[in-house]
Structure formats: C-alpha cells, structure tokens
NUKEGU-666732 format. One record per residue (C-alpha): residue in three letters; x, y, z. Coordinates in Angstrom, 2 decimals, always signed. Last residue first. Example, Ala and Ser with C-alpha at 12.3 -4.5 7.8 and 13.67 -1.06 7.14 Angstrom:
<nodes>
residuo	px	py	pz
SER	+13.67	-1.06	+7.14;
ALA	+12.30	-4.50	+7.80;
</nodes>
This chain:
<nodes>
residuo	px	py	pz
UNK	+87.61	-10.15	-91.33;
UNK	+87.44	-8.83	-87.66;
UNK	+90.50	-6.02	-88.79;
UNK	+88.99	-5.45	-91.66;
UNK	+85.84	-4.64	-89.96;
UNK	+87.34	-2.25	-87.97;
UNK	+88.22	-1.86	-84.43;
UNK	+87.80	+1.48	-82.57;
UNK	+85.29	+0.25	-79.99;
UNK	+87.95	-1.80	-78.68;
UNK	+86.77	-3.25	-75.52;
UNK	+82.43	-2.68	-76.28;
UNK	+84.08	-3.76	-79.97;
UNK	+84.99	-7.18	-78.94;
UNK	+81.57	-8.59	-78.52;
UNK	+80.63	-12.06	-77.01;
UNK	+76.98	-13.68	-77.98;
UNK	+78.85	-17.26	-77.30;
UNK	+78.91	-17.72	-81.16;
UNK	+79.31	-14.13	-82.59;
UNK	+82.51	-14.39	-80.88;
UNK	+83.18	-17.68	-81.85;
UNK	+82.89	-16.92	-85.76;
UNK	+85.28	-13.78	-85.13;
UNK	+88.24	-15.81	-83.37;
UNK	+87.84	-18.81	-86.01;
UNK	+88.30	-15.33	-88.69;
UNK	+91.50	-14.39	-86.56;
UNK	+92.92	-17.30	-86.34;
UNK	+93.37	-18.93	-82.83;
UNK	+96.72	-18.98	-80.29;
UNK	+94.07	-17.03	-77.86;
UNK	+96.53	-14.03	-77.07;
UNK	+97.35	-14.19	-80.96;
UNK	+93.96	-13.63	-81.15;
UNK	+93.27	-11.02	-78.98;
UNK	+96.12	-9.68	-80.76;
UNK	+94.75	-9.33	-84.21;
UNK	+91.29	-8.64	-82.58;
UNK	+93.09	-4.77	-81.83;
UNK	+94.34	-2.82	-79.32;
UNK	+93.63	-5.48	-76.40;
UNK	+92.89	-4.43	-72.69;
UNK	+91.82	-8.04	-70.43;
UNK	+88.56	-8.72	-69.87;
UNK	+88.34	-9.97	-73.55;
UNK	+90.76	-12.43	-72.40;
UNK	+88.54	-13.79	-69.49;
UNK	+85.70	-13.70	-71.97;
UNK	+87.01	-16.22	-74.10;
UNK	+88.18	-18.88	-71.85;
UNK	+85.09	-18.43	-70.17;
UNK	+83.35	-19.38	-73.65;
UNK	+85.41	-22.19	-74.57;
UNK	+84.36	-23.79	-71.06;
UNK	+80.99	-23.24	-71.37;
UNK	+81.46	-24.93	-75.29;
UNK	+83.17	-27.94	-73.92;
UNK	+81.38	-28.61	-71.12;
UNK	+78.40	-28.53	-73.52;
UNK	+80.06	-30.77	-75.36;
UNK	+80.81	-33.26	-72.57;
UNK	+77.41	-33.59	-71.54;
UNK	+74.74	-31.56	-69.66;
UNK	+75.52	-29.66	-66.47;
UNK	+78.70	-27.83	-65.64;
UNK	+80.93	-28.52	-62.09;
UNK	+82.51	-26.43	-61.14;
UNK	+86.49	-26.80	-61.85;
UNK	+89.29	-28.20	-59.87;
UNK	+93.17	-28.16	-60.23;
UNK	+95.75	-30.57	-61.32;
UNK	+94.72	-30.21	-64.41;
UNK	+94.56	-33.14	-66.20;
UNK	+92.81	-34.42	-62.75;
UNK	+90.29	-31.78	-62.96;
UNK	+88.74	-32.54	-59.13;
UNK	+85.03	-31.60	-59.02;
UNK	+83.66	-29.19	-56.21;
UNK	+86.47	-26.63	-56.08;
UNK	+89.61	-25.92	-54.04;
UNK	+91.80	-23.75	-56.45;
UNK	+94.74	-25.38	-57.48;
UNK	+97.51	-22.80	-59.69;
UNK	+100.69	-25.06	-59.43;
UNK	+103.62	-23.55	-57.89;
UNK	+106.05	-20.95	-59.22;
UNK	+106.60	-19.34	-55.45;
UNK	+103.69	-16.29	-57.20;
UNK	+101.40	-18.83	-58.15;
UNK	+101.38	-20.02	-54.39;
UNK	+101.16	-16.43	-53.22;
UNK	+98.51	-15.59	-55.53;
UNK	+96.61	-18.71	-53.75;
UNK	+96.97	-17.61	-50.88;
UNK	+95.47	-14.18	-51.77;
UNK	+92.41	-15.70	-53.58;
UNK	+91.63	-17.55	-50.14;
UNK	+92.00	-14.46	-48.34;
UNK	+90.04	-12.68	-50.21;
UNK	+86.67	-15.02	-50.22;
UNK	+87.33	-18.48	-48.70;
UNK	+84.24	-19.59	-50.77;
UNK	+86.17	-18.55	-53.89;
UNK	+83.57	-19.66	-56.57;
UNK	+85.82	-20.09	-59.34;
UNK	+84.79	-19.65	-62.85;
UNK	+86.35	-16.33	-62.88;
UNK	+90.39	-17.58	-61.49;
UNK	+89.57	-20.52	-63.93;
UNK	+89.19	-18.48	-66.92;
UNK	+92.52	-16.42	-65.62;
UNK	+94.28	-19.47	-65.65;
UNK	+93.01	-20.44	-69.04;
UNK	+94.12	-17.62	-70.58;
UNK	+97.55	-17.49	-69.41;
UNK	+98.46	-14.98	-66.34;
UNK	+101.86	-13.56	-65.67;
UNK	+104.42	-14.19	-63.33;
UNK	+106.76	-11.77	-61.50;
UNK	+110.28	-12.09	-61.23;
UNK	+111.22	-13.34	-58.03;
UNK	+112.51	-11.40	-54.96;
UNK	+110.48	-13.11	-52.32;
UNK	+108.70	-9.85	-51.35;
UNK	+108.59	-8.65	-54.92;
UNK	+106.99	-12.08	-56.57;
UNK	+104.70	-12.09	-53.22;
UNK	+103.37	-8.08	-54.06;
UNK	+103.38	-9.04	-57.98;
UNK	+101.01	-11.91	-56.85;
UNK	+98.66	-10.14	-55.00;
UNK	+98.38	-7.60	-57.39;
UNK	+97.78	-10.28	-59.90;
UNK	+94.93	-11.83	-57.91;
UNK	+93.10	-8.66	-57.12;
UNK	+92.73	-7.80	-60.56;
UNK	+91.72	-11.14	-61.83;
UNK	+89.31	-11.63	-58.82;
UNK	+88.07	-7.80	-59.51;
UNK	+86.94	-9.55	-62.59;
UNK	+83.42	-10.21	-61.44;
UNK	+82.95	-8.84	-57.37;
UNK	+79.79	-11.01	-56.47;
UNK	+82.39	-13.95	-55.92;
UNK	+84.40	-11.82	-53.68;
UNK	+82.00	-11.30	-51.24;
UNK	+80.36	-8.00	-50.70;
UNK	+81.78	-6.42	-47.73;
UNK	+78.66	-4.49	-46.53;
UNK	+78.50	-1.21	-44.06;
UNK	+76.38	-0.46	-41.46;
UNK	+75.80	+2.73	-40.02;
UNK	+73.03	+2.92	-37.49;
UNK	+72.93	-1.34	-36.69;
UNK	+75.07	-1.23	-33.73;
UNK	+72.48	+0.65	-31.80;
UNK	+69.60	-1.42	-32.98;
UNK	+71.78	-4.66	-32.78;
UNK	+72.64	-3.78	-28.73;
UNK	+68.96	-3.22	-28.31;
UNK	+68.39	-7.21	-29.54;
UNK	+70.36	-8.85	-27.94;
UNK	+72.14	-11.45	-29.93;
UNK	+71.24	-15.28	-29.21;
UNK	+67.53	-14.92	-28.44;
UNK	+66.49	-16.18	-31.86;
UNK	+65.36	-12.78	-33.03;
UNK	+68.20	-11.49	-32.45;
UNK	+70.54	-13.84	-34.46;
UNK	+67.90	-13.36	-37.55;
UNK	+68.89	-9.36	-37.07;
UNK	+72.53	-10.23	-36.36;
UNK	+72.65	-12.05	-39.59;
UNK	+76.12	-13.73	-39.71;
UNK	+79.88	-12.91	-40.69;
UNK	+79.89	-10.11	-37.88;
UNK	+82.09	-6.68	-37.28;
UNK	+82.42	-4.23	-35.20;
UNK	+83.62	-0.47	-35.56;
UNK	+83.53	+1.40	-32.15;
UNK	+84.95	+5.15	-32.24;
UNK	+86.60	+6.45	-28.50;
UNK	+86.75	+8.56	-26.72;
UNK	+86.16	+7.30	-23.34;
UNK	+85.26	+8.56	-19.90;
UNK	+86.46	+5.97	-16.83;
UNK	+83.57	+5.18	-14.05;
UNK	+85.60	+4.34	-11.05;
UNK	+84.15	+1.48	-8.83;
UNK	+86.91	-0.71	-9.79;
UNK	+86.44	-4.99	-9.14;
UNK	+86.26	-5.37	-13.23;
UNK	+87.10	-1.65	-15.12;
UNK	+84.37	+0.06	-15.61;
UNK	+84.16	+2.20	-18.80;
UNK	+82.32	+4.80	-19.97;
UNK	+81.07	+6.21	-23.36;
UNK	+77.43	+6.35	-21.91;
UNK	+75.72	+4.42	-24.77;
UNK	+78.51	+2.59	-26.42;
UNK	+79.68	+1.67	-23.05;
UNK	+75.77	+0.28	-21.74;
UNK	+75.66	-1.70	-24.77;
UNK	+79.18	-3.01	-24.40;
UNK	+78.44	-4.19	-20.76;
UNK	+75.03	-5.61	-21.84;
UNK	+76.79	-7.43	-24.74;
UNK	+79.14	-8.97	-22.27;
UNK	+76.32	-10.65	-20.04;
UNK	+74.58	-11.83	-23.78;
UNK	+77.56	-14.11	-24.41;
UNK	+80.02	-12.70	-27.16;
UNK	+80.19	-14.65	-30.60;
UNK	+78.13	-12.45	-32.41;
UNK	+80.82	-9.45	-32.31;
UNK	+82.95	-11.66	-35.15;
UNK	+85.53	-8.97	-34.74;
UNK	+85.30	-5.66	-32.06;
UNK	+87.84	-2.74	-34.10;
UNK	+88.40	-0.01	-31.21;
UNK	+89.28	+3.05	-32.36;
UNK	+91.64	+6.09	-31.14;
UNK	+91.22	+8.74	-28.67;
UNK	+90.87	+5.54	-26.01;
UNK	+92.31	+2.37	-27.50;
UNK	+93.82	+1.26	-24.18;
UNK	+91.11	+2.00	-22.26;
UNK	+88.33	-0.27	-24.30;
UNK	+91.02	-2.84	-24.82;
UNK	+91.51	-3.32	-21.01;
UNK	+94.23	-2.16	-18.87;
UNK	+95.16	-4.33	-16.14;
UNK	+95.92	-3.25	-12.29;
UNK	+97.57	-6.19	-10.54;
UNK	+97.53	-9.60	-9.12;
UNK	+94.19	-10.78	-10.84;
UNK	+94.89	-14.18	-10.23;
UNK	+91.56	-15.64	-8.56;
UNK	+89.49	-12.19	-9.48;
UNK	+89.37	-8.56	-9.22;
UNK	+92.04	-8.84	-6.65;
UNK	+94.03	-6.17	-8.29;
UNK	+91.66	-4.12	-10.69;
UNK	+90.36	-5.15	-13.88;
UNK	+90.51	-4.55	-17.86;
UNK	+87.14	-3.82	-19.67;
UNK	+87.37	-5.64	-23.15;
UNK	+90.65	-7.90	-21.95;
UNK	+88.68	-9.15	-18.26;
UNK	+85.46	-8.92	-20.04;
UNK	+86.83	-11.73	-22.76;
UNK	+88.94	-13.80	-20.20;
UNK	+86.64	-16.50	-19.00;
UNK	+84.71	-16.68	-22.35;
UNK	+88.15	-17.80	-23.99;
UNK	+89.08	-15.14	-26.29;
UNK	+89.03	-15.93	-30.25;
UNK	+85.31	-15.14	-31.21;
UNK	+85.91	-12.11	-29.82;
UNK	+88.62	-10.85	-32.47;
UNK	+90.59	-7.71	-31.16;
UNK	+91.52	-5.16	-33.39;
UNK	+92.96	-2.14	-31.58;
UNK	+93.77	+1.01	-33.63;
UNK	+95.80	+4.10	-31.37;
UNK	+95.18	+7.47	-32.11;
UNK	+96.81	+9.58	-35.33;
UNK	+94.38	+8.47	-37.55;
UNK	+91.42	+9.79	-35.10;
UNK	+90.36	+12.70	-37.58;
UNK	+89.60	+9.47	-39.73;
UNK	+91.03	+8.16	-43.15;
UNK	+93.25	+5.97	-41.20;
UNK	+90.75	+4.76	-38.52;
UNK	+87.87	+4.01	-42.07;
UNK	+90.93	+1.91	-43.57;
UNK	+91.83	-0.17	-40.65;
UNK	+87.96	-1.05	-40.28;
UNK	+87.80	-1.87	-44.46;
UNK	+90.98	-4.06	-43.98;
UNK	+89.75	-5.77	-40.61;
UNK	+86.59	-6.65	-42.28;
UNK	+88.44	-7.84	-45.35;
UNK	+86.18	-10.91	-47.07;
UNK	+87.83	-13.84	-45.56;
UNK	+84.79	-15.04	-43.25;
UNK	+81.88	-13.30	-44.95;
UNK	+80.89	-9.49	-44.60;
UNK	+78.94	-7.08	-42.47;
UNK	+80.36	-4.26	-40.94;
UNK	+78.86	-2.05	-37.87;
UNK	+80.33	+1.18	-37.55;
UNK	+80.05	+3.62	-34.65;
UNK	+79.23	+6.92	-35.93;
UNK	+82.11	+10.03	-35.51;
UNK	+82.38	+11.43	-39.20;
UNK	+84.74	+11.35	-41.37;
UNK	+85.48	+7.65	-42.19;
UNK	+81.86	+7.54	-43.00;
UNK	+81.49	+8.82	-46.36;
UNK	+84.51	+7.92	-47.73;
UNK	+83.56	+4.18	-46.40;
UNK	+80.71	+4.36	-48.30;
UNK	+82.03	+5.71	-51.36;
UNK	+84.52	+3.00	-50.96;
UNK	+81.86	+0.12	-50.86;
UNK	+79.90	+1.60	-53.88;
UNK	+82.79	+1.08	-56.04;
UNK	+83.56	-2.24	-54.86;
UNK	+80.02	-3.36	-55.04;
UNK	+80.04	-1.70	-59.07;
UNK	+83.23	-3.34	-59.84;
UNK	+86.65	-1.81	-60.34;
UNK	+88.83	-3.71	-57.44;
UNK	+91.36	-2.89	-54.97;
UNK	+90.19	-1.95	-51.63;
UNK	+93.85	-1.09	-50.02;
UNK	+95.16	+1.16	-52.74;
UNK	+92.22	+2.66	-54.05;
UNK	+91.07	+3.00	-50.63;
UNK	+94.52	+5.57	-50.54;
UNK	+94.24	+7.27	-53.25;
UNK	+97.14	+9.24	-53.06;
UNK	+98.84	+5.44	-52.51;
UNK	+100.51	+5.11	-55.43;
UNK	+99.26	+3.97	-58.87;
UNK	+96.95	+7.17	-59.80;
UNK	+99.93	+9.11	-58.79;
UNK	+102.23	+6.95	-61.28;
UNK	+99.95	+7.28	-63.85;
UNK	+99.66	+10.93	-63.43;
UNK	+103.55	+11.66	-63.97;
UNK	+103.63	+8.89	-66.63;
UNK	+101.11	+11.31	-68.60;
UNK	+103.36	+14.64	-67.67;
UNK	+106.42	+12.76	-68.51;
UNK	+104.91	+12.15	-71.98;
UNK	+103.40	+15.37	-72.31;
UNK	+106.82	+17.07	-71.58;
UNK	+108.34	+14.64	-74.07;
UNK	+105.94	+15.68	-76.98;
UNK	+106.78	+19.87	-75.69;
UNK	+110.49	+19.09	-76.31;
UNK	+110.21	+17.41	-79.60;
UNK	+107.97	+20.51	-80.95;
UNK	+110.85	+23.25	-79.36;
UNK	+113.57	+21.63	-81.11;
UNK	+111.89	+20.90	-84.31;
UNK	+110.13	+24.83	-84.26;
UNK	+113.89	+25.85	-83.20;
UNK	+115.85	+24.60	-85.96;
UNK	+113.01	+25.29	-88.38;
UNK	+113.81	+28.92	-87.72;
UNK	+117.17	+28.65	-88.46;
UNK	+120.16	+29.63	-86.93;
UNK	+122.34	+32.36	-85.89;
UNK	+123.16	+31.88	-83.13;
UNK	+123.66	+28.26	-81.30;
UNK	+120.84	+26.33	-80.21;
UNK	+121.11	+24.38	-77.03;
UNK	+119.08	+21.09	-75.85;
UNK	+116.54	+19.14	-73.11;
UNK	+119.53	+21.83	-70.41;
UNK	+120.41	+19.54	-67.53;
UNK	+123.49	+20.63	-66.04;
UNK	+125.70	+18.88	-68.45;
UNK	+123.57	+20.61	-71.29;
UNK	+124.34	+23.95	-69.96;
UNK	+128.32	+23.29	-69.71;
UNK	+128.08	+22.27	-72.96;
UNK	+126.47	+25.48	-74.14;
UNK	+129.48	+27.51	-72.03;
UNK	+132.16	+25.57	-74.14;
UNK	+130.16	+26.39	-77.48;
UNK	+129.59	+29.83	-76.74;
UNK	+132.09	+31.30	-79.54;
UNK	+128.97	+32.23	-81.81;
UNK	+125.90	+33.07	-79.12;
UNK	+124.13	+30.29	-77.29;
UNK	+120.43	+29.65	-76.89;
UNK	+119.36	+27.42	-74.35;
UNK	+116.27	+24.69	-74.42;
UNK	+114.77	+23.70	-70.87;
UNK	+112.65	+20.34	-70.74;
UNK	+111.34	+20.32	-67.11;
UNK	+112.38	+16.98	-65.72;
UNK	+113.97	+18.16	-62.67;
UNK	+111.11	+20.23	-61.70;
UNK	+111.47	+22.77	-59.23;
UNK	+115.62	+22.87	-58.59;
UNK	+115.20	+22.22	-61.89;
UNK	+113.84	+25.27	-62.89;
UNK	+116.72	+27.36	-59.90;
UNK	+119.73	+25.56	-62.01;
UNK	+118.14	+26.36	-65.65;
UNK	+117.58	+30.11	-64.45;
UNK	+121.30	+29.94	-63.36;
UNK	+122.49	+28.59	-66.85;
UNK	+120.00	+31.18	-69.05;
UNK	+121.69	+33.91	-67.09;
UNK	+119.98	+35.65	-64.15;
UNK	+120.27	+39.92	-63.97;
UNK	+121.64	+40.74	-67.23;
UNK	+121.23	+38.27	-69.76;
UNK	+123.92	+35.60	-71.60;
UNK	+122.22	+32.19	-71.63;
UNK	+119.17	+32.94	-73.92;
UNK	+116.03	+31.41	-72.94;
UNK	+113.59	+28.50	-74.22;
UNK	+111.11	+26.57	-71.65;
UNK	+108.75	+24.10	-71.91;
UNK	+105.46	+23.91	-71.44;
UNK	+102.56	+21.20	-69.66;
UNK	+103.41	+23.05	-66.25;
UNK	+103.20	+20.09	-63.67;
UNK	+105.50	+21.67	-60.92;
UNK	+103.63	+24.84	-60.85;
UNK	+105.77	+28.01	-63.20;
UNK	+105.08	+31.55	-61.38;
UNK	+108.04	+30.98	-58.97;
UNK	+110.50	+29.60	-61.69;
UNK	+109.95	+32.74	-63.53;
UNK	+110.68	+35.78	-60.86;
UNK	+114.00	+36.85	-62.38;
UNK	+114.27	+35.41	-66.14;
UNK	+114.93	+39.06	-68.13;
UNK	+112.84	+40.13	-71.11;
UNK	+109.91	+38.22	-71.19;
UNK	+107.51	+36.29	-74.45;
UNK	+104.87	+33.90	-73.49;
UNK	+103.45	+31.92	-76.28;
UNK	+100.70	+29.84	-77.19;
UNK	+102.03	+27.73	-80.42;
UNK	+100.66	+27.98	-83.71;
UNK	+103.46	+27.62	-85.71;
UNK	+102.82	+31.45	-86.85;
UNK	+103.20	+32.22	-83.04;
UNK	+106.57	+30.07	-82.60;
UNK	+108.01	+32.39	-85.38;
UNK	+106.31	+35.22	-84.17;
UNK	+107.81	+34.71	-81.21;
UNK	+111.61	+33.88	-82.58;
UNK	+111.23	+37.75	-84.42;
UNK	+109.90	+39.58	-81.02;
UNK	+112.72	+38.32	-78.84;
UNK	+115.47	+39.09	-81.39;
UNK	+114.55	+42.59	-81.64;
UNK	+114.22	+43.27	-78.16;
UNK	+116.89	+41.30	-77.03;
UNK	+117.06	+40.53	-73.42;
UNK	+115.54	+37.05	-74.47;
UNK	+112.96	+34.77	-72.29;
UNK	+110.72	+32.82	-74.65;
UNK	+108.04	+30.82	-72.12;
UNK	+106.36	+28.26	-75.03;
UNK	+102.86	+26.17	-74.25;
UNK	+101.01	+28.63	-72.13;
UNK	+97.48	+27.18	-72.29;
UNK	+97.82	+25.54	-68.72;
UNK	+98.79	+29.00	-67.46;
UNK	+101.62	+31.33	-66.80;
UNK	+100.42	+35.18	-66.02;
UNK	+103.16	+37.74	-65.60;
</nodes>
C-alpha cells in the first residue's frame, strides 16, 4: 500500500465489481485514486496532513466503514470521511454521520452523486489543510518568529544570526540601543541552546551599587567583608550549566573587568575571601548600548576584555532602521494588551499608522510597546516627538519648507502606510483612504507610489 501527497481519493469496497466501477468513475474525473478491498492497516499509512479524503463502504468483513471512521479520527479529527450505505441502512448511516462521517451515500446512486460529494470534500480538506499551516506559521514552531517579530531585511538577518549562534558554545557580545531587546535576543539564543534546560540569569551592571557588584558576580565567603555573615552564591555559580546574561557590561569599573576577563578565560570562579577555584559551565552573553571599541580606546573599557568579548557579536538594529516592522510590532503589541485586559482589540486608521512610520522612536521597542498598551486601554495615540500637533494631541517631525509641502509629505505617508498594508484591489485601497478611485490614481503617480508591486494582479480598469 503506498499513500502519497498525489493520492487524492482512498476507495475501500469488499466488492469487486462495485469497487472497480466507482474508480473509474473517480478516474475519468480525473482524480488520483487508491482503490482496497478491506480497511485494516489504513489509518497507519495515512500522516495527519494527508491532502485526501476518504470513501468506504460500512458493511466489510474485518473493520466496517463505522470502526475505520472511529480509528481516522482518532488520527485526524477533521479528516473528511464519506460512507456508503446499502438500501435499509438508513439508521446505521445516521449513526455514521453522528460519529463524524463529511457525508453518506446510500446504494444505488448516481455517479454525479459521488463526484459532488467527493469534489466538496477534497475543497474543505484544502481549506483545513491551509488554516492548518497558518496556524503553525502563527504559533510558536518558529520560535524567533515569535519573539523577534518583524519582516525587514535587519530583522531577517538578526535571526539568522542568532540561529547560527544559539548552537554553538561562543560567548556573545550584543550591541543595541537602550530599549532595543538585548534581554529578548539573550533569552532567545539560552532557549534555542543545548543549555535550555539550565538556569538563565540576567543581571544588569549598570544597576548594582559598585560596592556590591563583585560581591553578586562572584559571591563571598563568611567574613569576606563588614557584613558578610555567611556563605553567598554569586551569579557566576548560580547560573552554572546554564547562561549568564551581563547588561550594559560598560558600566563595570576596570577591577571587575579583570575578574571577568580572567573567568571567561579559565572558566573559574573565586568566590570573595575563598581560596577555592570553582569550575564553571557556563555561556556568557553581554550586552552594551555604547562603542566598546571607542570606550577602549579612552581607557574606560579594557581593552583585552573587548577582544575576547568581541568574537561573536551580534547587532540589535534600532527600531527606526526596521521600516514597517513598527506597524507590525505595534499591533501585536496591542492585540497582546487588548487580550490581557480583556478588551476587544483595536485597529489602526490611516493616519495612525502614518504617524507610527514617521516616528522616530528614540525609546526603540519598548517605547513602541507602551505606547500599544496605551492604544490598546482606548487612550489617545501620543508619541513623544520634536513638534507638538496640538489638533492632534500627538507630535510629528518636524518637515521643512512651508505649509504645502507639509501638506504633500504628509499626504504621501498617509499613502504609503496603507499601501503597506495587503489590499485586493485599488477599489479598496480607496475606500481605506475615503478618496475616489481616479483622485487615488492621480496621487499615486504623484508621490512616485505604485500599487501594482502590492497587487501585481490589478488592472487598468480597476486604476481607471
């Protein structure tokens, strides 16, 4: 028995006679066919997304048509399975389609009666089949997908990179502005490691007082120090067979950095006031908003400890290099707040998602997020700007030359932040816009914008 992606129709029928004349009825209809005399052994030759349907007789030897539907379902619940019935079956047919049977055909009947059957089965199959996929593309299979969202070319690059390096063992240096997603992209190269099932420890250095930082890096021994009353732990310890995540690393003095140079180099640790040298395994990702090269050659950031942090780096680019990720990223932030709060979710207008481009987003991610979660409570869309809009309520860069040209820029973003959206046709890009279509087509070929590179099957009726 071979059942592959071509196999459209499995026709199970004890029937000889029968069996051969409903084939070459589904043959000359030019369906793919797989013809079998009992049902034993199917469901374990059919994989869960088998594009085909099935049609069997309900009274065989061996396993009826209502057990074989049972043990397919048992597989695939939404596996269309059609049933024939003899005269007198009617009872036993309803039984069927109470257990799940797509429909039941009751001998004798017509050949049409089974092409129709059999043709609306195999459309719904594809259709559950296409939802199938769009719900695995949606869910978290993909898992940087999921946590790096965005389609741009930095984005795209930025998750190759990470795929890259989550597997292997290099410490990871990553480079990004405040707001960006260090943390994110370090939590995501731990999961996607051999060490996903150690601990992750994200510690930010810029946030420990200079008296404690060696003390929670390094951990010390009773009587270490004024206070030290017993044994602690330190970060480097704790997160051993797992990985440490070291944030804004250029704010530690140059006495720590020797002490994390000489870890990263001998994976051991000492704790403060211990003479026992500790073995580690551990992975080191740090992170830094600022040029640890330029920070280096200042005196500020040692240099050897940049040349060994400096073997795999990775860039977040900011979220003003990213294009329409913003738009992306902004409604799944909001859909996330509308479902945490329990609200129905909100969607976009045109000029809200022309202001959500313009904008320069100097807080990066976690500025956009905020601000989803504001839109998402109902509240006024304000991003923080250089020039207040006071009909707004929001601000807006500001644009040289006079009002007109204000105008126009403005027209133009308002424009192109539809177009970034997926229309079928100019009819609704204009509708979208509130604009006839012909105004719609003279302002395309204004601001050099072109519809087709969305919908390359408009036509020119459709523009006119």
């Amino acid at each position: 028995m071979t059942i592959d992606n071509r196999t459209q129709v499995v026709l199970i029928d004890d029937d000889p006679h029968l069996r051969q004349a409903l084939s070459q009825t589904l043959d000359l209809a030019g369906l793919k066919i797989l013809p079998l005399a009992e049902a034993k052994g199917l469901a374990g030759q059919l994989e869960r997304d088998w594009p085909g349907v099935v049609v069997s007789d309900i009274r065989m030897p061996g396993m009826d048509g209502i057990e074989l539907l049972t043990e397919l379902h048992a597989q695939d619940p939404e596996l269309p399975v059609l049933l024939i019935t003899g005269h007198g079956d009617v009872p036993l047919a309803v039984q069927a389609m109470r257990a799940g049977a797509y429909d039941f055909l009751e001998k004798p009947f017509a050949s049409d009666a089974l092409l129709d059957s059999v043709r609306r089965a195999l459309a719904l199959r594809r259709l559950v089949l296409d939802n199938r996929s769009l719900r695995l593309a949606l869910s978290d299979r993909n898992e940087l997908s999921a946590r790096l969202v965005g389609q741009s070319a930095p984005m795209l690059r930025l998750r190759e990179q990470i795929g890259a390096l989550a597997a292997t063992k290099a410490d990871v240096l990553i480079l990004g502005e405040t707001g960006a997603g260090k943390e994110v992209v370090a939590r995501a190269l731990h999961d996607l490691s051999s060490r996903r099932n150690g601990p992750f420890v994200a510690i930010n250095a810029g946030a420990l007082a200079e008296s404690v930082v060696e003390s929670e890096l390094f951990g010390h021994e009773p009587g270490a120090f004024t206070g030290a009353q017993k044994r602690r732990i330190g970060k480097f310890e704790f997160a051993n067979g797992g990985t440490l995540f070291l944030d804004e690393i250029e704010s530690m003095s140059l006495d720590v950095q020797v002490k994390l140079l000489r870890m990263l180099q001998e994976r051991v640790v000492e704790r403060l006031g211990g003479n026992q040298l500790i073995p580690l395994d551990i992975r080191i990702i740090a992170a830094t908003k600022e040029d640890l090269r330029q920070s280096a050659d200042q005196g500020r950031f040692r240099a050897d400890l940049y040349y060994r942090l400096n073997v795999a780096p990775l860039r977040i680019p900011p979220l003003r290099e990213r294009g329409e990720d913003a738009l992306m990223l902004f409604q799944h932030f909001a859909d996330e707040a509308s479902a945490r709060h329990g609200l129905p979710p909100h969607e976009l207008q045109p000029a809200q998602r022309a202001l959500l481009l313009r904008h320069t987003w100097p807080g990066n991610v976690r500025e956009l997020q905020n601000a989803a979660e504001r839109f998402a409570l109902g509240l006024e869309l304000a991003l923080d700007n250089s020039a207040p809009d006071a009909a707004a309520g929001s601000t807006v860069e500001v644009i040289g030359g006079g009002l007109s040209e204000q105008v126009e820029h403005f027209e133009k973003s308002l424009i192109a932040a539809e177009l970034a959206r997926s229309h079928s046709s100019v009819r609704s890009l204009a509708e979208a816009l509130g604009i006839p279509r012909k105004t719609l087509h003279d302002k395309l070929r204004k601001h050099g914008l072109n519809f087709a590179d969305s919908a390359a099957h408009t036509t020119n009726e459709e523009l006119d």
